[in-house]
Backbone bond lengths (Angstrom), bond angles and torsions (degrees), N, CA, C in turn:
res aa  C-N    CA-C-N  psi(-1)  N-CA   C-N-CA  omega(-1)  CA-C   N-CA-C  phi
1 X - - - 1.459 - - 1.521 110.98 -
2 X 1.667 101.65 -62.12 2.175 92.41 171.70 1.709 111.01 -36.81
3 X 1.330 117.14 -59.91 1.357 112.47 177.38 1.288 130.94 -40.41
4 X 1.635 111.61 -55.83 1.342 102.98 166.03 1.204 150.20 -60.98
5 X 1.638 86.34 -13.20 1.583 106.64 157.19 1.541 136.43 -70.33
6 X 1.224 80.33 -8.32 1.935 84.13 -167.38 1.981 102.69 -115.83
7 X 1.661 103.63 -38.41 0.661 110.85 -169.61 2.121 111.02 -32.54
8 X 1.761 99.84 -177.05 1.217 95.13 171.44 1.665 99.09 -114.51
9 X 1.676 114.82 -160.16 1.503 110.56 -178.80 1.770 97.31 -88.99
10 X 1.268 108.84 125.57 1.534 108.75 168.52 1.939 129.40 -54.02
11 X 1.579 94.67 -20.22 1.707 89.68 166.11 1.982 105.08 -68.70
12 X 1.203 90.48 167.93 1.442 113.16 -160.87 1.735 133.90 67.49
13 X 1.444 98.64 -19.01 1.467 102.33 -171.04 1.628 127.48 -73.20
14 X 0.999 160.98 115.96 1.444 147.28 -147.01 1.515 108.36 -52.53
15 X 0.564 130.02 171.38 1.635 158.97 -155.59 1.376 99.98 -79.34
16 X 2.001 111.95 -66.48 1.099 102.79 172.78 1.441 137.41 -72.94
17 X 1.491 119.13 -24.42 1.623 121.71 157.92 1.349 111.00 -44.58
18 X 0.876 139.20 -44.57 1.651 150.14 -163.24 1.749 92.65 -62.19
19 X 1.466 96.83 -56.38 1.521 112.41 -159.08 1.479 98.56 -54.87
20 X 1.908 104.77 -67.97 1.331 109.96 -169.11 2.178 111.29 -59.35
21 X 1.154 104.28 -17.78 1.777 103.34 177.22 1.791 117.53 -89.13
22 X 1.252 107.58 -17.29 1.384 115.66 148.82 1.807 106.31 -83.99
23 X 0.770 159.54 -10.49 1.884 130.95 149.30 1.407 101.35 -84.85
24 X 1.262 131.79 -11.08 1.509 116.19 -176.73 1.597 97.55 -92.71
25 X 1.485 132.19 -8.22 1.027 136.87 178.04 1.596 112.27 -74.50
26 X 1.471 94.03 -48.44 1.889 105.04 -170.03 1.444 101.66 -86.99
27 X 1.570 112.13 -1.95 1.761 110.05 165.20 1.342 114.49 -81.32
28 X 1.224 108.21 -35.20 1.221 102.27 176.07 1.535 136.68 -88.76
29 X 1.791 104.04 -25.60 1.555 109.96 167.30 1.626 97.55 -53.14
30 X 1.537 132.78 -43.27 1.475 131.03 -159.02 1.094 88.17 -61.71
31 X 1.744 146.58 -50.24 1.563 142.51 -137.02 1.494 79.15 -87.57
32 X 1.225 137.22 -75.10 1.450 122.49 -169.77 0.964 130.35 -14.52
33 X 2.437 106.64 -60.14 1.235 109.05 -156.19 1.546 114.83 -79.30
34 X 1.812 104.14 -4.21 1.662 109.56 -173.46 1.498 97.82 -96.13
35 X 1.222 123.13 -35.11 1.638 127.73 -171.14 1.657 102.18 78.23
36 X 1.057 88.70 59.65 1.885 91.41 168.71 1.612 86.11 175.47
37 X 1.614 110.67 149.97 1.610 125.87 163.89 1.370 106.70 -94.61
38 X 1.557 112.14 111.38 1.234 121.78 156.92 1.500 150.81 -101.30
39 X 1.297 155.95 118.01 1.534 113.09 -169.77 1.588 104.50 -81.78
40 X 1.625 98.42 173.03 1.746 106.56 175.22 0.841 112.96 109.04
41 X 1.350 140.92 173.04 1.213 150.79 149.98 1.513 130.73 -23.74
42 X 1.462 99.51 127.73 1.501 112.71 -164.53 1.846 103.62 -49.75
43 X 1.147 104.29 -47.19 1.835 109.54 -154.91 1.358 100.08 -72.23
44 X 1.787 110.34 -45.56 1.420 101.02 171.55 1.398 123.27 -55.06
45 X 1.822 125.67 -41.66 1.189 107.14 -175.81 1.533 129.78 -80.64
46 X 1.752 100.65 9.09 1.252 118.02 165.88 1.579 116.46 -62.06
47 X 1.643 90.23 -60.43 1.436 116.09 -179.04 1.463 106.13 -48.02
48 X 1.325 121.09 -13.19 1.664 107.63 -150.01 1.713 81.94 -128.82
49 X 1.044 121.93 7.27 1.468 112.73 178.99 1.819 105.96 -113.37
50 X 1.730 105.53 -36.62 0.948 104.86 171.80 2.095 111.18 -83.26
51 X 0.934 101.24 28.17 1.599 103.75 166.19 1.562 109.39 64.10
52 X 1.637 130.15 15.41 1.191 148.60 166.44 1.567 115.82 -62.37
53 X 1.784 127.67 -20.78 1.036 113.05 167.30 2.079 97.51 114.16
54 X 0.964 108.36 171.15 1.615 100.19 171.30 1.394 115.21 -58.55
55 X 1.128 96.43 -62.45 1.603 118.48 -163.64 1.452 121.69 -136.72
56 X 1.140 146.86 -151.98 1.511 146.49 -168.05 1.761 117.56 70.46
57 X 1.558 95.70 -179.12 1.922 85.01 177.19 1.484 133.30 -24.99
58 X 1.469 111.00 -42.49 1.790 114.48 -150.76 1.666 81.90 -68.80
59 X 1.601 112.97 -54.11 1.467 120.66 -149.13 1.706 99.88 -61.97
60 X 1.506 104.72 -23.77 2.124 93.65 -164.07 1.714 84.98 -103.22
61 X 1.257 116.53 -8.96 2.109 108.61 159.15 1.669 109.16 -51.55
62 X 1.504 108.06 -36.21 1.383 127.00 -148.97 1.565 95.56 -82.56
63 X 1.648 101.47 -71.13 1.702 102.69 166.30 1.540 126.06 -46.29
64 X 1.073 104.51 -12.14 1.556 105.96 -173.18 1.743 106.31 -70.07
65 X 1.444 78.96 -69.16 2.138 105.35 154.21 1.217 124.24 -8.91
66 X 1.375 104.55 -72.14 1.671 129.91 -175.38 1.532 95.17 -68.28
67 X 0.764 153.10 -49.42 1.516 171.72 -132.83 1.778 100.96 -89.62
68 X 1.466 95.50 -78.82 1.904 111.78 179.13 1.852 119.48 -60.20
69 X 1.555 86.96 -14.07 1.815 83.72 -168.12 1.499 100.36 -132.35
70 X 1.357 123.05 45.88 1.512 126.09 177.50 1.025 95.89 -106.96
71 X 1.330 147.96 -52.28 1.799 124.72 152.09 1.182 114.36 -126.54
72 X 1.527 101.13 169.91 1.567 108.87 -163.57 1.880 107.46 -146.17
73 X 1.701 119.06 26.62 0.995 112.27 156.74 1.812 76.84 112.95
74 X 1.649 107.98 -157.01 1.287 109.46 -179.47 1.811 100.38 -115.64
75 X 1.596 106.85 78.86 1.484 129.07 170.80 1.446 96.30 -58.36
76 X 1.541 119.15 177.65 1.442 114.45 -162.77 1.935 90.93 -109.71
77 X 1.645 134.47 24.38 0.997 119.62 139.61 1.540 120.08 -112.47
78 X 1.389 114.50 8.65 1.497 114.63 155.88 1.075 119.32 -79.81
79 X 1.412 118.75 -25.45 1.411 132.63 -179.66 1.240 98.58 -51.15
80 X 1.314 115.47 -89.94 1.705 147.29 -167.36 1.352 109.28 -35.08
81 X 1.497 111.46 -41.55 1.371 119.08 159.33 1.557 135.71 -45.56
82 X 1.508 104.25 -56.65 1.303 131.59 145.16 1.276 129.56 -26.01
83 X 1.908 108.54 -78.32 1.921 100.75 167.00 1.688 120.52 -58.02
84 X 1.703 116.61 -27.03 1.106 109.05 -177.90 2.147 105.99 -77.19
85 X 0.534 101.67 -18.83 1.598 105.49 178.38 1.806 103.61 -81.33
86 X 1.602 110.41 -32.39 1.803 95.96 -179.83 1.358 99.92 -78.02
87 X 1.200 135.33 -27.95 1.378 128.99 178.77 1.597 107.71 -55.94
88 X 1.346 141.73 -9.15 1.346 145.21 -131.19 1.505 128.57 19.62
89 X 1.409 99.93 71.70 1.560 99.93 177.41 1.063 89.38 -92.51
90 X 1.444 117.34 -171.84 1.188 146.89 179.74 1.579 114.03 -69.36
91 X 1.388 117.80 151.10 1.455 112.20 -169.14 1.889 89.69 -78.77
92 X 1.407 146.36 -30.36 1.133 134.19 163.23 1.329 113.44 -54.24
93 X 1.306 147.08 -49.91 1.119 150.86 130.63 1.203 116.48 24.15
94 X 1.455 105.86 -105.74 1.652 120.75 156.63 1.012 129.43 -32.00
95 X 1.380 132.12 -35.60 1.586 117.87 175.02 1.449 106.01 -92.72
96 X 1.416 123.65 -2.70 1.311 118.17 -174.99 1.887 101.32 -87.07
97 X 1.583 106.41 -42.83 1.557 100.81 148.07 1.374 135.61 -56.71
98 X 1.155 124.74 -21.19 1.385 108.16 151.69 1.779 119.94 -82.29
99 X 1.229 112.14 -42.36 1.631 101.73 151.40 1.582 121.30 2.22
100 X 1.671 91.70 -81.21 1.213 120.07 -157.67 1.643 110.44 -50.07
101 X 1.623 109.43 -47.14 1.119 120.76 -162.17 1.704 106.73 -76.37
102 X 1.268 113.81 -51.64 1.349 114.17 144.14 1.557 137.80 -4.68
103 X 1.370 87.72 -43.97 1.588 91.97 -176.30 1.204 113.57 -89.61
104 X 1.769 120.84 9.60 1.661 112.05 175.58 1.020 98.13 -75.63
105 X 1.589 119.27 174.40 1.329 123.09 172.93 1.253 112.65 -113.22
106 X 1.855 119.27 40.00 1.407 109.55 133.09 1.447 113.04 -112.66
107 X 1.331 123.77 9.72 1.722 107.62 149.95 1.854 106.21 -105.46
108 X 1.134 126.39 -86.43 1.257 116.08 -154.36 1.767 120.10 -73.53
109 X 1.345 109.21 -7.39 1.387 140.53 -175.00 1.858 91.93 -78.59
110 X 1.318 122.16 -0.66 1.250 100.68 -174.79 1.539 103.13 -81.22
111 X 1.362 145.43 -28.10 1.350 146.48 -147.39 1.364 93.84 -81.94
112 X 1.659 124.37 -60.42 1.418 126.11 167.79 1.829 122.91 -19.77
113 X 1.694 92.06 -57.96 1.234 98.98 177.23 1.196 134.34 -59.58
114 X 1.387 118.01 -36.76 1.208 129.02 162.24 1.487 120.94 -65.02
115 X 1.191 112.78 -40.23 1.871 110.93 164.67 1.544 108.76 -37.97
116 X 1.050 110.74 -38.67 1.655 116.30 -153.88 1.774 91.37 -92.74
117 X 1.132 120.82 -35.31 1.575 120.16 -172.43 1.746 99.17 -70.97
118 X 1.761 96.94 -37.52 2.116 85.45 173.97 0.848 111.94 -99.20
119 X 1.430 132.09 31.61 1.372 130.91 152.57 1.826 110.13 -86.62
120 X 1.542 100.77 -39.45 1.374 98.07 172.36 1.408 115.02 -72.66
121 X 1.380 125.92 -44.19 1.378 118.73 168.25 1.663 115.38 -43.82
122 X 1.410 131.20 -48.75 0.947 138.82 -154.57 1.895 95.36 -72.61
123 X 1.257 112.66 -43.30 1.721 126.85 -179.50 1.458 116.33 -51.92
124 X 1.652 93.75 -68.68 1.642 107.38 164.64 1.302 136.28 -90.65
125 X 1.183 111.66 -2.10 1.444 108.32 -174.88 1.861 103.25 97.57
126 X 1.366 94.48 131.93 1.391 105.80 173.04 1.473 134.61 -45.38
127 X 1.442 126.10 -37.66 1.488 157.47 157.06 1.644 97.78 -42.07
128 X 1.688 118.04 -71.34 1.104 129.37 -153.00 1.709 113.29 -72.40
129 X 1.849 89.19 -41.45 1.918 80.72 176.52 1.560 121.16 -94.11
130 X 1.638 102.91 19.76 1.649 118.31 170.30 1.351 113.00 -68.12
131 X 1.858 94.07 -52.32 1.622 129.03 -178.88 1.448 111.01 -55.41
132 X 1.548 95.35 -36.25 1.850 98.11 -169.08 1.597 119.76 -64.07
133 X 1.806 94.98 -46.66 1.181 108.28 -159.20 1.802 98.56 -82.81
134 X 1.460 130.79 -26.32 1.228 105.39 167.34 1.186 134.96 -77.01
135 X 1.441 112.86 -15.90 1.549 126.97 178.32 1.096 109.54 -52.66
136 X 1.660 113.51 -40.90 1.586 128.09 175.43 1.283 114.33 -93.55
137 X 1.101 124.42 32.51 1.266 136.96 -176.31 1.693 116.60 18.37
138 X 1.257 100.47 57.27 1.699 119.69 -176.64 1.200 109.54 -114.10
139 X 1.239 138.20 140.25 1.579 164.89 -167.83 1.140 99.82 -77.71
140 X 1.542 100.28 128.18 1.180 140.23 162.88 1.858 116.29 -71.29
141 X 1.266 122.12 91.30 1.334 117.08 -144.45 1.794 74.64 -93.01
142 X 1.213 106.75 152.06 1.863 124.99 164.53 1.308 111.27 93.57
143 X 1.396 97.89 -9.04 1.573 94.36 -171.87 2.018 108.14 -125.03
144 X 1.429 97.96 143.97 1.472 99.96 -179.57 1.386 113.47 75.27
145 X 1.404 112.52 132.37 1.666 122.49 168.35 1.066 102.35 -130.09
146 X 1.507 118.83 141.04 1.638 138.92 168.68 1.971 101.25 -50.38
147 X 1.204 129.74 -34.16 1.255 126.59 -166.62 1.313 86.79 -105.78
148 X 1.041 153.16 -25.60 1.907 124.31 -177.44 1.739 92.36 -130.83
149 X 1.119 90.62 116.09 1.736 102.73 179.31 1.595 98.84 -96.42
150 X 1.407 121.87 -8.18 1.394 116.00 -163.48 2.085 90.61 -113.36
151 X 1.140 116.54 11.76 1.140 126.98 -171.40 1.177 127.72 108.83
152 X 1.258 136.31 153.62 1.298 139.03 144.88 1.592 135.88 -3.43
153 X 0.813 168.81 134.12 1.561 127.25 154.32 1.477 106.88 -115.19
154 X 1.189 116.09 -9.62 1.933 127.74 165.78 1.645 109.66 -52.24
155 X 1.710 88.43 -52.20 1.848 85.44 -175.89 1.082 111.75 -106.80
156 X 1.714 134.30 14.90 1.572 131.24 124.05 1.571 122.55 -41.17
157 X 1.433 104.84 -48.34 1.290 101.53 -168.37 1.534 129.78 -91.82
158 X 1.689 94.14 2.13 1.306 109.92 166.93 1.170 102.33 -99.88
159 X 1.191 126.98 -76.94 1.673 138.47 -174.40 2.394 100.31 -17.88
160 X 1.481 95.44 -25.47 1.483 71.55 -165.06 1.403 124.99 -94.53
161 X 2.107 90.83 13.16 1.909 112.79 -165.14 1.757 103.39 -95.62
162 X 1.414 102.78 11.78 1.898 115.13 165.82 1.078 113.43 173.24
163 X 1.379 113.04 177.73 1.471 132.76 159.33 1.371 132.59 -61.04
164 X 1.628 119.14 101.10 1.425 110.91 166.88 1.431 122.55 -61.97
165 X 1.139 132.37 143.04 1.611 141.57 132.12 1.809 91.10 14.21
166 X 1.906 110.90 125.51 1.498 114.98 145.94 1.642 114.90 -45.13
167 X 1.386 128.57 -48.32 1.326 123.36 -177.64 1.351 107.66 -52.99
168 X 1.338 105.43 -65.94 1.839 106.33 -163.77 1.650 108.34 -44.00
169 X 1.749 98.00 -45.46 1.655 108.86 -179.75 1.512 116.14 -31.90
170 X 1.399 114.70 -51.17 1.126 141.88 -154.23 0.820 104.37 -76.82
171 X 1.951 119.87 -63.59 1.246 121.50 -167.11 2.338 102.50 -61.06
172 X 1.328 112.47 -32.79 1.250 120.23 -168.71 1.597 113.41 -46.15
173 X 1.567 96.91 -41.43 1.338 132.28 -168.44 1.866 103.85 -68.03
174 X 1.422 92.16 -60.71 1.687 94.35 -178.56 1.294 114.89 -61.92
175 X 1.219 116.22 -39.79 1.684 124.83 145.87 1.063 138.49 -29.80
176 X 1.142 140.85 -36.45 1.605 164.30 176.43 1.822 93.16 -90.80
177 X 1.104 103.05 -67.93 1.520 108.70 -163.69 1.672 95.19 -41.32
178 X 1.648 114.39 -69.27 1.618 119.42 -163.99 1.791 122.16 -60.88
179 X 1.591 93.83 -21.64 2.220 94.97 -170.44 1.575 97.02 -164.37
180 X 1.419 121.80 23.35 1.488 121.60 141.04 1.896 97.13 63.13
181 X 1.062 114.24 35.98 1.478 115.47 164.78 1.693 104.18 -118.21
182 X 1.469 73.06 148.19 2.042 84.43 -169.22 1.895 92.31 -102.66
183 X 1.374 78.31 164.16 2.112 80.87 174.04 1.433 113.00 -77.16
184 X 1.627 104.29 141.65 1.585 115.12 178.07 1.533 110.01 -79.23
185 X 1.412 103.01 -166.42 1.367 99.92 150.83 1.238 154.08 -44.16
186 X 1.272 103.88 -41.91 1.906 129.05 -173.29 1.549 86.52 -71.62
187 X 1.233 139.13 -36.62 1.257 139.84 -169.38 1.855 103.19 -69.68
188 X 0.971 90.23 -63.54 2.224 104.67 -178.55 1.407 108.53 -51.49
189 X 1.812 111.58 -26.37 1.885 103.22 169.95 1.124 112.32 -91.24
190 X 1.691 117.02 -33.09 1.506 96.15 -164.01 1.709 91.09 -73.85
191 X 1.426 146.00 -18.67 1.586 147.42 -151.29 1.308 80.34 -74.04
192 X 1.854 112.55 -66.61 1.570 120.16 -160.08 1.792 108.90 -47.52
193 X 1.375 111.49 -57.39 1.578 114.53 -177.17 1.159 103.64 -31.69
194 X 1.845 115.90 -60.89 1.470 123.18 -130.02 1.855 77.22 -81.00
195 X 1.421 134.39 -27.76 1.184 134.63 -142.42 2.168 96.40 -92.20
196 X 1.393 80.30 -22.91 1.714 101.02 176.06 1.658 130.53 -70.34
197 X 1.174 92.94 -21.14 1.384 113.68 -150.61 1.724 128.38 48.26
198 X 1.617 99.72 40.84 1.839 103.99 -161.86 1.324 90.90 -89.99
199 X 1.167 110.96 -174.21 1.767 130.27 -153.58 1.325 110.77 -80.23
200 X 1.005 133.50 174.23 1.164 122.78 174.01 2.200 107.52 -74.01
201 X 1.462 90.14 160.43 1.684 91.02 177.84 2.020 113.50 73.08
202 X 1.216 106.11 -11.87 1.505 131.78 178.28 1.648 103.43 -40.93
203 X 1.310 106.40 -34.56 1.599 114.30 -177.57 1.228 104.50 -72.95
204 X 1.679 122.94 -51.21 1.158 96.00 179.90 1.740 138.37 -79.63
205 X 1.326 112.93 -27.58 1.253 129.52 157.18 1.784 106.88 -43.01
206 X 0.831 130.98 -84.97 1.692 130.14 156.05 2.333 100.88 7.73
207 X 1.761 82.89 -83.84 0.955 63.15 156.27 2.277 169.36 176.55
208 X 1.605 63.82 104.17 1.896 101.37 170.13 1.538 88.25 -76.88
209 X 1.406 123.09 -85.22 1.136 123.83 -166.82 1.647 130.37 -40.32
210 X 1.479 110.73 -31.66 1.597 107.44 163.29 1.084 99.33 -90.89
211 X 1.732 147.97 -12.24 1.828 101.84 176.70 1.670 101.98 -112.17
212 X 0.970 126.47 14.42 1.418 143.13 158.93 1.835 105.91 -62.45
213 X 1.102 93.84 3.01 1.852 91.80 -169.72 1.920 85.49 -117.81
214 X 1.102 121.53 -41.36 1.427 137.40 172.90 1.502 117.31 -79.17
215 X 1.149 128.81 -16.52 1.747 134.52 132.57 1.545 108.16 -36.26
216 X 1.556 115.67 -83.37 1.063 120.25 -170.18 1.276 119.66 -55.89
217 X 1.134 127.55 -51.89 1.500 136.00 168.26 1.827 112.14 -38.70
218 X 1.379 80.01 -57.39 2.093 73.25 165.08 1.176 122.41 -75.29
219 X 1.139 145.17 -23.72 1.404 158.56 133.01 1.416 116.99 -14.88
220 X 1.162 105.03 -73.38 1.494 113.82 164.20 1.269 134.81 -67.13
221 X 1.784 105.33 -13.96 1.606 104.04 176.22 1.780 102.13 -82.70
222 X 1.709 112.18 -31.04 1.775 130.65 -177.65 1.415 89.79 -40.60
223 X 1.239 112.46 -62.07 1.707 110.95 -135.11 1.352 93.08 -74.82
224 X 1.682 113.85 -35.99 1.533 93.23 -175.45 1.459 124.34 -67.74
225 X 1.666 99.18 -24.00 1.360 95.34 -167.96 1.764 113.36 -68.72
226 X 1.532 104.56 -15.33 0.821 116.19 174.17 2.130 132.10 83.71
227 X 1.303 92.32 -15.99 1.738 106.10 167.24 1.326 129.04 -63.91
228 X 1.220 148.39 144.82 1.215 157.04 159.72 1.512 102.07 -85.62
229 X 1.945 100.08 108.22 1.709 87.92 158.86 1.441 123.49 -94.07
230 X 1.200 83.92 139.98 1.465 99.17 -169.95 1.972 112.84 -138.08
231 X 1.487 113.21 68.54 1.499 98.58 165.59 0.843 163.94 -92.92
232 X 1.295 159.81 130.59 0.985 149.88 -88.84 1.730 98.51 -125.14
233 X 2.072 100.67 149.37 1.840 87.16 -177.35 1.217 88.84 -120.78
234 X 1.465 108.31 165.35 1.134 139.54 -164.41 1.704 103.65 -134.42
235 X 1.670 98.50 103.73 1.701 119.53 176.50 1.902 113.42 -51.66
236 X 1.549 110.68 114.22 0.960 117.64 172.26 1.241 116.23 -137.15
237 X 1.589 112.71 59.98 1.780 114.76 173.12 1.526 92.51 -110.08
238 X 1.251 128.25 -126.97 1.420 147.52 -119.67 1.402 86.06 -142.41
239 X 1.302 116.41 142.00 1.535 129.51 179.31 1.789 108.14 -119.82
240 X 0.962 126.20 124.47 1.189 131.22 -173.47 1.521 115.10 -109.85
241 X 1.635 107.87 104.45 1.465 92.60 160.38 1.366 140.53 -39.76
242 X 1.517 131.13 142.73 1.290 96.08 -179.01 1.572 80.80 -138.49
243 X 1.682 105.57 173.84 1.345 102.68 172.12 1.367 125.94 -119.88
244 X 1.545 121.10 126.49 1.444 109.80 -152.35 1.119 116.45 -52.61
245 X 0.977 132.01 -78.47 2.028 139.62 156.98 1.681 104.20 3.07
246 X 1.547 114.10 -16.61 1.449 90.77 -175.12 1.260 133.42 -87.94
C-alpha cells in the first residue's frame, strides 16, 4: 500500500523497469507475509519463518503451492488487477487491487470457511454437519469447483505430496460419499497448513503469495497490451411509460 502510494503511473516506463519493479514487488509482499526481510527464495523464507527449517519436505510442500496457484485463468482478483493496471496505475497499484478483491470471502475467505465447517464436523460428526449444512441449504466450503466437476486437479496434485489430518480425511470422505464432490483447493491449504504446523491464517497468505506473482504478470501483460477495460452495461430494471407532454 505505501508503494502504491508513492509509486509513479507504470505506462511509459521501459519494459525492463516494469520487469525489475514487479520482483522487487513480490520481494517484498514475501517479507511481509514472513515478517522478517530475507534474501532467496520465496518458499524457503516461508519455510524458515514458519519454523520448517531451510529446506526439506515442508519447504518443496510450499514450492509446490506457489507453483499450482500463481494463476488461475481471469479469477475476479486477476481481473481487478488487470482493469487497475489498463488504467496505468502503478504495478503496486494493481496487485494491491487484486489484494483487495481477495479479501472477499467468496475468493480468499474460502479457507476460513472451511475451518469453521471442520469445526462442525469435528462437534457432530462428519455425517451430521454434511446433513446440517444441506438441509439449510449452506455451502459446503473445500469441496467442488464450478470449472472441474470431475475434481480439482491443483488439490489432486497437492493433496497426494502427504497426509491430511484423520478429521479432514473423514470429513472428505463423508463428502464424496453424500454429493460426489471431491476437495478443491481451499481444502489442499487449509490440509497443507494444518499438515505444516504454520500459524494460524497460513492458508491464506500461502495463498496471496502464489497469485500475487499472477497479479503482476497480468499487470504487466495489461500495460503492454496497452487497452483500457472498460465494459459496457446494459439497463435491465423497469421501463416506464412516460408521457411526452409531461
Amino acid at each position: 500500500a505505501a508503494r502504491a502510494a508513492a509509486a509513479p503511473p507504470a505506462l511509459g516506463q521501459p519494459t525492463l523497469a516494469r520487469s525489475a519493479e514487479a520482483a522487487v514487488l513480490l520481494d517484498v509482499f514475501a517479507d511481509a507475509l514472513a515478517a522478517e526481510t530475507e534474501p532467496g527464495p520465496i518458499h524457503l523464507r516461508l519455510a524458515k519463518a514458519w519454523r520448517l527449517g531451510p529446506g526439506g519436505p515442508g519447504a518443496d510442500l510450499i514450492r509446490r503451492t506457489l507453483v499450482l496457484l500463481a494463476d488461475h485463468e481471469l479469477n475476479p482478483s486477476a481481473f481487478a488487477a488487470r482493469v487497475a493496471a489498463s488504467t496505468g496505475a502503478s504495478l503496486a497499484a494493481s496487485a494491491l487491487a487484486g489484494l483487495a478483491a481477495l479479501s472477499g470471502p467468496r475468493h480468499g475467505g474460502a479457507p476460513a470457511a472451511l475451518a469453521l465447517f471442520r469445526e462442525e464436523a469435528r462437534r457432530l460428526g462428519p455425517a451430521a454437519a454434511v446433513s446440517a449444512r444441506l438441509s439449510e441449504d449452506r455451502s459446503l466450503p473445500g469441496f467442488g469447483h464450478p470449472l472441474y466437476p470431475d475434481g480439482d486437479p491443483r488439490a489432486s496434485a497437492l493433496c497426494v505430496r502427504f497426509q491430511a489430518a484423520a478429521d479432514l480425511e473423514a470429513l472428505a470422505d463423508q463428502v464424496r460419499a453424500t454429493t460426489g464432490q471431491a476437495p478443491n483447493i481451499d481444502f489442499a491449504l487449509v490440509a497443507l497448513c494444518d499438515h505444516l504446523g504454520a500459524p494460524e491464517g497460513s492458508a491464506l497468505s500461502l495463498f496471496a503469495a502464489a497469485r500475487c506473482a499472477g497479479w503482476l504478470a497480468h499487470a504487466l501483460e495489461q500495460i503492454q497490451d496497452g487497452g483500457l477495460i472498460r465494459p459496457r452495461a446494459r439497463y435491465t430494471g423497469d421501463i416506464f411509460d412516460q408521457d411526452p407532454a409531461a
